[in-house]
TIMAR-418687 format. One line per field, with one value per atom (N, C-alpha, C): residue number from 1; x negated, y, z; atom name; residue in three letters. Coordinates in steps of 0.2 Angstrom, whole numbers. Example, Ala and Ser with C-alpha at 12.3 -4.5 7.8 and 13.67 -1.06 7.14 Angstrom:
<lumpas>
num <- (1;1;1;2;2;2)
xx <- (-66;-62;-66;-64;-68;-64)
yy <- (-28;-22;-16;-11;-5;0)
zz <- (39;39;39;35;36;39)
atomo <- (N;CA;C;N;CA;C)
residuo <- (ALA;ALA;ALA;SER;SER;SER)
</lumpas>
This chain:
<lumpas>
num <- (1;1;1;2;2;2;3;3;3;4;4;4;5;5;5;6;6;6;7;7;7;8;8;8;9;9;9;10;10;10;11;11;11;12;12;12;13;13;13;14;14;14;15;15;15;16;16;16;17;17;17;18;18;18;19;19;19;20;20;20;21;21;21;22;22;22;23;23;23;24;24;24;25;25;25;26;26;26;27;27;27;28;28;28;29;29;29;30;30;30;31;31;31;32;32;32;33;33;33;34;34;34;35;35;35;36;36;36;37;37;37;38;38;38;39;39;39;40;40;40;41;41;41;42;42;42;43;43;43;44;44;44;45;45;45;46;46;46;47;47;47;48;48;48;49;49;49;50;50;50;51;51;51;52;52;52;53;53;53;54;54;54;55;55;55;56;56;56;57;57;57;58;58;58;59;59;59;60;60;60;61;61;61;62;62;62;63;63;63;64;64;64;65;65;65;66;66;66;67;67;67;68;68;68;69;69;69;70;70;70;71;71;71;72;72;72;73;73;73;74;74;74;75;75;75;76;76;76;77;77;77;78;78;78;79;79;79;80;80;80)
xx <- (-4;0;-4;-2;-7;-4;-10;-8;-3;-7;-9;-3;1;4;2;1;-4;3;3;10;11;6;7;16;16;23;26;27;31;36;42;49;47;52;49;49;55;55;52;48;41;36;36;29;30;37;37;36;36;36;28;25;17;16;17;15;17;22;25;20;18;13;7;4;-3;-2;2;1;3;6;5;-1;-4;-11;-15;-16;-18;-18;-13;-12;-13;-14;-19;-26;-26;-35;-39;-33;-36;-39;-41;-44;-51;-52;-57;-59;-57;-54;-54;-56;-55;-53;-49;-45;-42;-39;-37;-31;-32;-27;-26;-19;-16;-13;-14;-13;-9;-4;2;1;0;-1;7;6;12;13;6;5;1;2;-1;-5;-8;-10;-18;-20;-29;-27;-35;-36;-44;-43;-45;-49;-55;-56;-63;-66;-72;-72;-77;-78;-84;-86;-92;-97;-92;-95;-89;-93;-89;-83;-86;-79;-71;-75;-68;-65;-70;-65;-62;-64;-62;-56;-54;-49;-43;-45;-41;-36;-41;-39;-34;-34;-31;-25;-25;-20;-13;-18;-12;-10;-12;-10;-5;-3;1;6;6;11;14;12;14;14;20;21;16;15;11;5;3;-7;-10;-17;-20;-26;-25;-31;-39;-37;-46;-45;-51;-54;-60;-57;-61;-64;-62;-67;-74;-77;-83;-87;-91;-94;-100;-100;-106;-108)
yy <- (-6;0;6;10;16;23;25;32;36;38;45;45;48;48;57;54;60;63;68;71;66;63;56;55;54;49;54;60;68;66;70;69;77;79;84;90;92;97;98;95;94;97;93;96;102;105;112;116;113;118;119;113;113;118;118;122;128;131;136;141;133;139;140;135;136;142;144;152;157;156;161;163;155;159;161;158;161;167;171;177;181;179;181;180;177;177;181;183;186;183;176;173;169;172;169;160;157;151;147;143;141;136;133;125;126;128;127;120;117;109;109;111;107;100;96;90;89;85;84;76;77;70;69;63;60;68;68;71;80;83;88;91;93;100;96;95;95;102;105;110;108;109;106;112;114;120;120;125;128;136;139;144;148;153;157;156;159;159;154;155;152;157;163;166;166;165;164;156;150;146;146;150;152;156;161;165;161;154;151;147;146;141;146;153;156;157;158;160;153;149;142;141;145;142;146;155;158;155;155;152;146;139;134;129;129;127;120;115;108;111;105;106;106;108;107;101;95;88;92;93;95;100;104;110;106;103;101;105;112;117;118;116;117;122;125;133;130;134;134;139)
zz <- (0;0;0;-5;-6;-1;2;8;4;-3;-9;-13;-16;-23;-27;-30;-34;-37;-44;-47;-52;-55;-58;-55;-49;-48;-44;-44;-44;-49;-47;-49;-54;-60;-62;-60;-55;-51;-47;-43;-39;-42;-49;-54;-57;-58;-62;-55;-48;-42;-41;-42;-41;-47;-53;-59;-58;-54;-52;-47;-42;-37;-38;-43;-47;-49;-53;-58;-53;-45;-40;-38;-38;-33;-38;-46;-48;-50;-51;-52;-44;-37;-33;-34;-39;-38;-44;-48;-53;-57;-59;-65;-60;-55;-52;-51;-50;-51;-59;-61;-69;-68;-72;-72;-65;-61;-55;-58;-51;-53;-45;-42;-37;-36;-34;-33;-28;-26;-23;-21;-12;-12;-5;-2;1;9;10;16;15;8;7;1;0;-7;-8;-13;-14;-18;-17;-23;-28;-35;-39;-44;-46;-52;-50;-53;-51;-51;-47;-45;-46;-46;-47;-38;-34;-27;-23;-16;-11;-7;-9;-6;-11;-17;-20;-20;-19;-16;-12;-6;0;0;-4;-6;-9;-14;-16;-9;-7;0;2;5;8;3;-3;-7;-5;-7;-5;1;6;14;15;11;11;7;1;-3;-2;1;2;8;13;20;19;15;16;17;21;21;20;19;13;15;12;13;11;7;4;-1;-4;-7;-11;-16;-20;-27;-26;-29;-31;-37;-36;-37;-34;-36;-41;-44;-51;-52)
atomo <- (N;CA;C;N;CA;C;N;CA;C;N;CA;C;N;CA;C;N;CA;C;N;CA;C;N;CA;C;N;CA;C;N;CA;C;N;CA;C;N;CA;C;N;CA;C;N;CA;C;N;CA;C;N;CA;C;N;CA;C;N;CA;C;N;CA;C;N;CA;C;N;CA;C;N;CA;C;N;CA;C;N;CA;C;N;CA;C;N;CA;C;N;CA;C;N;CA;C;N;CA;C;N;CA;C;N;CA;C;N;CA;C;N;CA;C;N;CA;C;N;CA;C;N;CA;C;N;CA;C;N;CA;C;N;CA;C;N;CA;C;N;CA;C;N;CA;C;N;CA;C;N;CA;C;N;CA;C;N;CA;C;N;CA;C;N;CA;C;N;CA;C;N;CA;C;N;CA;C;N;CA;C;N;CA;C;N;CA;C;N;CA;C;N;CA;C;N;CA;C;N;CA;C;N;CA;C;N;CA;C;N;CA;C;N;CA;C;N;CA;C;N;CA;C;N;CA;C;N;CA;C;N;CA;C;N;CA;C;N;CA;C;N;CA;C;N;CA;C;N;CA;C;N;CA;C;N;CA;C;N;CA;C;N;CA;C;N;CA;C;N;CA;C;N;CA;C;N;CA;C)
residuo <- (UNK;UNK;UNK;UNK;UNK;UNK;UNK;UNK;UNK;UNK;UNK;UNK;UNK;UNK;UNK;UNK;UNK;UNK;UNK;UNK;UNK;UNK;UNK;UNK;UNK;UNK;UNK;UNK;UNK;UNK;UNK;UNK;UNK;UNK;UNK;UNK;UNK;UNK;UNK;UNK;UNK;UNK;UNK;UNK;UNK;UNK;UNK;UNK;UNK;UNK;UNK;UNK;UNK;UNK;UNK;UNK;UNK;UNK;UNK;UNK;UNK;UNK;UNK;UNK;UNK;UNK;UNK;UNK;UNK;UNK;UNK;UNK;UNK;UNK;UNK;UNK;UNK;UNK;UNK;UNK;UNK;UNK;UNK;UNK;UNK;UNK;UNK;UNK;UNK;UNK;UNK;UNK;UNK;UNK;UNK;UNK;UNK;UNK;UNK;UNK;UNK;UNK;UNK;UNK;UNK;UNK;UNK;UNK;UNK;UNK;UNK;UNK;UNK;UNK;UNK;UNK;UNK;UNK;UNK;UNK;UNK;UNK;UNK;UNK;UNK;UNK;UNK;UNK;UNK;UNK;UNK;UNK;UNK;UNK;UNK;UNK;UNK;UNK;UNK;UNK;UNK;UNK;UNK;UNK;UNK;UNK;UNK;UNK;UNK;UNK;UNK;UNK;UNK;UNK;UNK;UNK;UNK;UNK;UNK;UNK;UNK;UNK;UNK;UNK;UNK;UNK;UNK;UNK;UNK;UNK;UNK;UNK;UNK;UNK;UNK;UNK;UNK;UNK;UNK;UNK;UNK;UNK;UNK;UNK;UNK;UNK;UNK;UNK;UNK;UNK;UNK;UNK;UNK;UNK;UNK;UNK;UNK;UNK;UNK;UNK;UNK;UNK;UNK;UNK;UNK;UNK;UNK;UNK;UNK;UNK;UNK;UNK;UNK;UNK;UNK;UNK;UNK;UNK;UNK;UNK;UNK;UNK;UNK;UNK;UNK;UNK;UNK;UNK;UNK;UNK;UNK;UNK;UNK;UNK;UNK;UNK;UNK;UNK;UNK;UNK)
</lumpas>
């Protein structure tokens, strides 16, 4: 039995609400963030992209902890 359900097995009104919040935090980050992917698991949010610095993964993490009540598992953001 698996802990995780990814958006793979999201209903679609789940995935257009995940797509929904991605283009929120993004438009607080101003572009900072490329590929940003939120991921949707049983117990909470992964975050997914890369970034220039650590403050703007950092920012991203705060953008999502405002906009969405779930937790966030991990910040898999990588800075480059």
């Amino acid at each position: 039995m698996s802990q995780h359900t990814t958006t793979d097995t999201l209903n679609p009104d789940e995935e257009s609400g995940l797509d929904h919040l991605e283009n929120r935090v993004q438009a607080r980050l101003s572009g900072r963030i490329r590929n940003l992917r939120l991921l949707r698991h049983d117990y909470g949010i992964v975050l997914r992209g890369f970034a220039r610095t650590y403050y703007a993964k950092q920012l991203a993490q705060h953008a999502v902890m405002m906009e969405c009540p779930l937790p966030i598992l991990a910040n898999e953001i990588e800075v480059c």
